[in-house]
C-alpha positions in Angstrom: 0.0 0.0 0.0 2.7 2.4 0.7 4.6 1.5 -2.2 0.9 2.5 -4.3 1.2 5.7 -2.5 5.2 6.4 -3.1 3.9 5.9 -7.1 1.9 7.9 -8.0 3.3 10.5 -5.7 6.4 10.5 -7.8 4.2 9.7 -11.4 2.4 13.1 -10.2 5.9 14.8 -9.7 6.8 14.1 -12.9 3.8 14.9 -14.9 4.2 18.4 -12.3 8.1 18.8 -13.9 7.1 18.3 -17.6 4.0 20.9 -17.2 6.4 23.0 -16.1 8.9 22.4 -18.5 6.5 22.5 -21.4 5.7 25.7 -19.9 8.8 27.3 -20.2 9.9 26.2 -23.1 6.4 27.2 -24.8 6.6 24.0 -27.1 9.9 25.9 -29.3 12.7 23.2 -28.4 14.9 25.8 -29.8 14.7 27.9 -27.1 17.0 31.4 -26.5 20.2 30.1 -24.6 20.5 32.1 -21.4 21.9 35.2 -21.1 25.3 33.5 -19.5 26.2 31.6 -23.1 26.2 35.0 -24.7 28.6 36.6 -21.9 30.5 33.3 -22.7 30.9 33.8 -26.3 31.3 37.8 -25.5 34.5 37.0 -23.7 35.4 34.5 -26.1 35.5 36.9 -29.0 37.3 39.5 -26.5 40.4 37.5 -25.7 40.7 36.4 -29.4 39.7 39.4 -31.5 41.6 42.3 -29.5 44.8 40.9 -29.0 44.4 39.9 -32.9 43.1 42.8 -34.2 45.8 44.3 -32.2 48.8 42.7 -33.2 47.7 42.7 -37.0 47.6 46.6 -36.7 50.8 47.2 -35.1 52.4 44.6 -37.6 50.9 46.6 -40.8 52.1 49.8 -39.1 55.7 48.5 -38.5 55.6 47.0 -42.3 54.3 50.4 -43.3 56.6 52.5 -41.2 59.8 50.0 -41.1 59.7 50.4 -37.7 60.5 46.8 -36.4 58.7 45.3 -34.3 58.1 47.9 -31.4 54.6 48.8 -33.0 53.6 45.4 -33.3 54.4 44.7 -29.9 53.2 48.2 -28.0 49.4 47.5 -29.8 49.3 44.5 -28.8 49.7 44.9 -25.2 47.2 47.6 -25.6 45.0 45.1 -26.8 45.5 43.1 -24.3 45.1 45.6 -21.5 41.5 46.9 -23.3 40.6 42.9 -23.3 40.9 42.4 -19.8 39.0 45.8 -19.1 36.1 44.6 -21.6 36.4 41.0 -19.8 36.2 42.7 -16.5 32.9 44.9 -17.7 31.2 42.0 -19.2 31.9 40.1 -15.5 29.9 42.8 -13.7 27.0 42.0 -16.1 24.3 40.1 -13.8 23.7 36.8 -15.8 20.5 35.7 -15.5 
């Protein structure tokens, strides 16, 4: 008799979690990702795009000036500073 009970206490769980489910997902299983997989991808694109876009400007400079490297290497630690700023804005975002 208990074990009747313990059933369909956890078949009405269930049916409770999928209602619920169904609910948010309003029958689209392609749902929006949450807002945390776009800060993801935001600091993704930050610690690859600005250090490159970085570098490859200093390095046209230097080939354009015939300065050496220094350009190269002065842009991209710039870059890399204005990354970790960006990184540490996007970190303050509230994900939700």
């Amino acid at each position: 008799m208990a074990d009747d009970r313990q059933n369909d206490d956890l078949e009405s769980r269930i049916a409770k979690a999928r209602a619920v489910e169904e609910a948010r997902t309003a029958g689209n299983p392609a749902a929006k990702p949450a807002k945390g997989y776009g800060q993801g991808s935001r600091v993704l694109a930050e610690m690859i795009g600005v250090p490159a876009g970085g570098a490859l400007l200093g390095w046209v400079l230097d080939s354009w000036l015939g300065t050496g490297h220094w350009l190269l290497l002065v842009f991209l630690v710039l870059a890399i500073v204005a990354a970790g700023r960006n990184i540490y804005k996007i970190s303050k975002e509230r994900a939700e």
